[in-house]
C-alpha positions in Angstrom: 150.1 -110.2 75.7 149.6 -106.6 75.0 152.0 -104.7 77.8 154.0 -101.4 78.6 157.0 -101.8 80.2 159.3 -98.9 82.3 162.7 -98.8 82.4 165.0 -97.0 85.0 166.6 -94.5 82.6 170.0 -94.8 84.0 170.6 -98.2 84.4 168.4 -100.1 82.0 166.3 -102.1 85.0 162.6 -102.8 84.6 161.0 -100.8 86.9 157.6 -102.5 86.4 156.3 -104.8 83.3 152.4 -104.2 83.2 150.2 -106.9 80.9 146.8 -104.4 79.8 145.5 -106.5 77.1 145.6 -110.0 76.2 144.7 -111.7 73.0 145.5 -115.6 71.0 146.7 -116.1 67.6 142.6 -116.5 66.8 142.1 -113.1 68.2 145.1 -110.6 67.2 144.6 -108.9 63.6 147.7 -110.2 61.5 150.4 -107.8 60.9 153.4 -107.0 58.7 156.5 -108.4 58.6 157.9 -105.2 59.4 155.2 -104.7 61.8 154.3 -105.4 65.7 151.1 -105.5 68.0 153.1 -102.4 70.1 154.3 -100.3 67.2 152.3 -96.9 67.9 154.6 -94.8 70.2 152.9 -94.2 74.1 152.5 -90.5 75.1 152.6 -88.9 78.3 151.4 -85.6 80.0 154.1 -85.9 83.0 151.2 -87.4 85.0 149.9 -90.1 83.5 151.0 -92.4 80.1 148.6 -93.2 77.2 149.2 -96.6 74.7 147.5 -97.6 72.2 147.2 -100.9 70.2 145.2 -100.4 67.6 141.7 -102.0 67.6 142.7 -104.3 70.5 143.0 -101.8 73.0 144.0 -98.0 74.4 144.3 -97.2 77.7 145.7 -94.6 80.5 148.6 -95.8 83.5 149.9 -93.7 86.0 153.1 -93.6 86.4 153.6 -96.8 88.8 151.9 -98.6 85.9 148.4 -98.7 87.6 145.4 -98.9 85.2 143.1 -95.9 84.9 141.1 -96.9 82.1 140.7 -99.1 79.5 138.7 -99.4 76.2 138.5 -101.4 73.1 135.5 -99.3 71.6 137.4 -98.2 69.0 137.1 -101.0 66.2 137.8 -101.7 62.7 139.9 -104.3 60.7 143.3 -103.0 60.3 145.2 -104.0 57.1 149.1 -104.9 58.5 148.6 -104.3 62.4 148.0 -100.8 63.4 150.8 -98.3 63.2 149.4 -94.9 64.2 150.1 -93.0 67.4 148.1 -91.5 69.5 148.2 -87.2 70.5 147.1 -85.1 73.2 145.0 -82.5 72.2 143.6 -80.4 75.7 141.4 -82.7 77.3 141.0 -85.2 74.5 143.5 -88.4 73.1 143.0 -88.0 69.5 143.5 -91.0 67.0 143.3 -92.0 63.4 141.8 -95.0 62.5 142.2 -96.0 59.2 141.5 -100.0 58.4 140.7 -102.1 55.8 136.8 -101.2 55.6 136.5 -98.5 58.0 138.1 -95.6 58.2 137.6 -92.5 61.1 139.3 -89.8 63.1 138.2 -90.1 67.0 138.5 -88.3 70.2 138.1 -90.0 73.5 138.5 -88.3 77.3 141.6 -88.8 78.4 139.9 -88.8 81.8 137.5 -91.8 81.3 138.3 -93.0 77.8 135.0 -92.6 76.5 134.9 -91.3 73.3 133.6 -87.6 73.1 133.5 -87.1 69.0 134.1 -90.0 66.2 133.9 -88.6 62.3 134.1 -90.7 59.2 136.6 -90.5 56.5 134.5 -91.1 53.1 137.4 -93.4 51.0 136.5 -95.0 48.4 139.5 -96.4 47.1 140.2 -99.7 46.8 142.7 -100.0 49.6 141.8 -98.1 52.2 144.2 -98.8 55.2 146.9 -95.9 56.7 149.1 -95.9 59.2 148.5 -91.9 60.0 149.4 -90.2 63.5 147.7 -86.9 63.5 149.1 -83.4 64.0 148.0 -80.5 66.1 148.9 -77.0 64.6 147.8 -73.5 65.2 146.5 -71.6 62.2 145.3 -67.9 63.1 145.4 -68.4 66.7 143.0 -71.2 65.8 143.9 -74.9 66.9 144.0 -77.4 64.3 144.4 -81.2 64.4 145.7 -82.3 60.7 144.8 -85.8 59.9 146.7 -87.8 56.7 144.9 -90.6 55.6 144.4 -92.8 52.2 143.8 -90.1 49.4 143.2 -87.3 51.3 144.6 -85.1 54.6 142.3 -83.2 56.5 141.9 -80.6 59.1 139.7 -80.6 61.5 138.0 -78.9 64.9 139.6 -80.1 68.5 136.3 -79.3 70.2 134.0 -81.5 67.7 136.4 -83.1 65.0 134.2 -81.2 62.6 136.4 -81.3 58.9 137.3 -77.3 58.5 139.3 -78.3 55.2 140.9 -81.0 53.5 142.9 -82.1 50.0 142.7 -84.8 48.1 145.9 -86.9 46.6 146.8 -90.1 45.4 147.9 -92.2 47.9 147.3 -95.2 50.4 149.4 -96.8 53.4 150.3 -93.5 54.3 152.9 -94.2 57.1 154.5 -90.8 58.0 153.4 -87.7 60.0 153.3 -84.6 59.0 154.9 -81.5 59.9 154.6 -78.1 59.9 157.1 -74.9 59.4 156.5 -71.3 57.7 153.1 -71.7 57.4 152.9 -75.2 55.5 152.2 -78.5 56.3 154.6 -81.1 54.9 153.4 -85.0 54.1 154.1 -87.5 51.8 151.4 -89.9 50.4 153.3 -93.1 50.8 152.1 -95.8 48.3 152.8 -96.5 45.7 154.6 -93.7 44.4 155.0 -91.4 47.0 154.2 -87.1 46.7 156.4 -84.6 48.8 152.9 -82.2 49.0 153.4 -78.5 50.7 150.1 -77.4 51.8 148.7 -74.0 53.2 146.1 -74.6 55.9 144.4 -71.6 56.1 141.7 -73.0 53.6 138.0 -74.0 54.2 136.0 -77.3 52.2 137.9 -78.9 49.1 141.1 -77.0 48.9 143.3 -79.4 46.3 143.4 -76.8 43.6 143.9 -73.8 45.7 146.4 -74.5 48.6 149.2 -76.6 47.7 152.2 -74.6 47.8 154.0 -76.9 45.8 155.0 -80.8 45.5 158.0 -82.8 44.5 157.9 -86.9 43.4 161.2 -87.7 43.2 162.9 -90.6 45.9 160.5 -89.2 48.1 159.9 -91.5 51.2 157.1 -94.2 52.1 157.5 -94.8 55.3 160.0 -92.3 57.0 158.8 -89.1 58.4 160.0 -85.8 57.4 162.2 -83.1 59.1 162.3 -79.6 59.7 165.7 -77.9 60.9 165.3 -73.7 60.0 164.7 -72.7 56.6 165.6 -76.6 55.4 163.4 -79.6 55.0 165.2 -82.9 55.1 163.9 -86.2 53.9 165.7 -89.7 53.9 163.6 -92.2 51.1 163.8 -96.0 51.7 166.2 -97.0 49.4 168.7 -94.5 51.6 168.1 -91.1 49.2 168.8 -88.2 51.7 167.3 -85.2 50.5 167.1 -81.4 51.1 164.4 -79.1 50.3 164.1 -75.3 50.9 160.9 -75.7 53.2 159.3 -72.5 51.6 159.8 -72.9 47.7 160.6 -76.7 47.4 163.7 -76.0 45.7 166.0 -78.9 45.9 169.1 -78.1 47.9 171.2 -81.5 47.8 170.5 -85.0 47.7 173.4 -87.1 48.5 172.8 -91.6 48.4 173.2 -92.3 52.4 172.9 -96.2 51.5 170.8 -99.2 53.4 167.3 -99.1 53.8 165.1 -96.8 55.9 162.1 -97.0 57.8 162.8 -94.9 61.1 162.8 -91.1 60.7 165.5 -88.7 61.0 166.5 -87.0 64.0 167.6 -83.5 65.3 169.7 -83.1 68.3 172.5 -81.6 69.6 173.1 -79.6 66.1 172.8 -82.7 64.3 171.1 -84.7 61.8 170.5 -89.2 62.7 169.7 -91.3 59.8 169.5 -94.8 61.2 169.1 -97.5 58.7 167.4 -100.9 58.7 170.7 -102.8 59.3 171.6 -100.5 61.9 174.1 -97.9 60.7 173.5 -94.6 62.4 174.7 -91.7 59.6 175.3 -88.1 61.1 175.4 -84.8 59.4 175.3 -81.3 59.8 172.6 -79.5 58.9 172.7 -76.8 56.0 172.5 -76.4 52.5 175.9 -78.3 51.9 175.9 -82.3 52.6 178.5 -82.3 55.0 178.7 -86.1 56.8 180.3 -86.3 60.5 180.5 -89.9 61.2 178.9 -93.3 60.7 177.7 -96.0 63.9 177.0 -99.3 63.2 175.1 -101.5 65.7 174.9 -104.9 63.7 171.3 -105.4 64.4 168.5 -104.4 62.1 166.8 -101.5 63.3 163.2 -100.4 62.3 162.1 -97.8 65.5 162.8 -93.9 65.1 165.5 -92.6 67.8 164.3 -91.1 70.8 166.3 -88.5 73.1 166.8 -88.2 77.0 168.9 -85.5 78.2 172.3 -86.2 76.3 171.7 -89.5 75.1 170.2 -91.7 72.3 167.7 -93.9 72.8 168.2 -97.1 70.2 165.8 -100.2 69.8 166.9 -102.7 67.8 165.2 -106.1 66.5 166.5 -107.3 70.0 167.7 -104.7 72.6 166.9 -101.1 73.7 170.3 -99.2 73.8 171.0 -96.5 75.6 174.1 -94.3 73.8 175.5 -91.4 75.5 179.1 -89.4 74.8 
């Protein structure tokens, strides 16, 4: 049972548990271990809500938890479950679908869920499976939505998903997003030994010898995302190696052993750095070119979902329960 479930914010009461999809053992894709049927993250335009489950469904609620639409015509064999997460781009819900044979970057109307524009990623390796969430930038008042993928990132046209430029790497399973600060676009290449890569995006075609800014290949996460806070770029590996980077130059600030495993990304807030492990220890620093650590949490329950933030409080899920943490 595929479902999206809302929570009153204050209290923790289920405001309404909606089933969208349904599907048997002899019908769901296998997944990970570390996986789940619901891992891509829902979105939201204040009006409505957007999931998405990979190959076996995305559709559009309102905000009671009425349907809109639903599709499954997005379809392809996905290697682990599906882990990538959906973005608004204007009028369109843009996805990456990278799977085990297939592999494709599609649009569909967030109106009807049709799908407007659907262009093929040409990967030849021999694993071809990603976990990417795409990323919409601005480069010269133009908009751009960068796609990472097996052995290659991309950018590529809202209005037609036409490929403006892209750059090839080594690199499959690619699990984090990217971001993007002074006029680069971070992202790591996940497996199996993962690339910190700085790229310029103001290119056009086959830009891998002319735009990377620079790269680094040392404890460099798999599956965490990076972060940007000012003129710093922080990373957190999965063996618990925090890291900071001077975003422009790549220059390596400070790394500092955090400890525990890592799959959620770090988190900004408040004038703080979260680094929440696997087991469920929460570490906090300040931000800056010293590592200066404030104070450790621990919750006792492994944890594998990124933080999110409402108002003044944390939002935790653990293997088990969904905290809410507040001062």
């Amino acid at each position: 049972s595929l479902r999206l479930v809302c929570l009153d914010l204050e209290t923790g009461k289920t405001e309404w548990d909606k089933e969208i999809f349904q599907e048997t053992k002899e019908t769901a894709q296998r997944i990970h271990k570390k996986n789940s049927h619901a891992s891509p993250t829902p979105i939201s335009d204040g009006k409505v809500i957007y999931v998405h489950f990979g190959t076996h469904g995305t559709a559009c609620l309102t905000l009671d938890g009425d349907v809109v639409w639903k599709t499954k015509e997005l379809e392809y064999e996905m290697q682990h479950g599906n882990g990538g997460s959906p973005i608004i781009v204007d009028d369109k819900l843009v996805i990456i679908c990278d799977g085990k044979g297939s592999n494709f970057i599609a649009a569909l109307d967030r109106n009807t869920g049709k799908i407007v524009w659907k262009v093929d990623r040409n990967v030849e390796g021999r694993k071809k499976f990603s976990f990417g969430t795409p990323l919409l930038i601005t480069v010269n008042g133009e908009k751009q939505i960068v796609a990472p993928g097996t052995d290659v990132i991309s950018g590529h046209s809202p209005k037609d998903g036409k490929e403006i430029w892209h750059l090839n790497y080594e690199g499959y399973s690619v699990i984090p997003r990217p971001v993007f600060s002074h006029g680069l676009i971070f992202v790591t290449t996940s497996y199996d030994r993962p690339s910190l890569l700085a790229i310029r995006p103001d290119g056009k075609g086959d830009v891998t010898e002319t735009h990377l800014a620079w790269s680094n290949k040392s404890q460099i996460p798999h599956t965490p995302s990076l972060l940007i806070v000012g003129d710093e770029l922080y990373a957190i590996s999965d063996k618990g190696i925090a890291q900071c980077f001077d975003a422009k130059t790549g220059e390596l600030i400070w790394k500092e052993r955090v400890g525990g495993n890592f799959s959620a990304s770090p988190l900004y807030a408040d004038g703080k750095i979260y680094f929440q492990s696997e087991e469920g220890e929460t570490t906090i620093i300040t931000p800056g070119k010293t590592y200066k650590e404030i104070s450790r949490n621990h919750l006792k329950e492994p944890t594998l979902a990124s933080y999110a933030v409402a108002g003044d409080t944390l939002l935790i899920r653990t293997k088990t329960q969904l905290y809410r943490i507040g001062k």
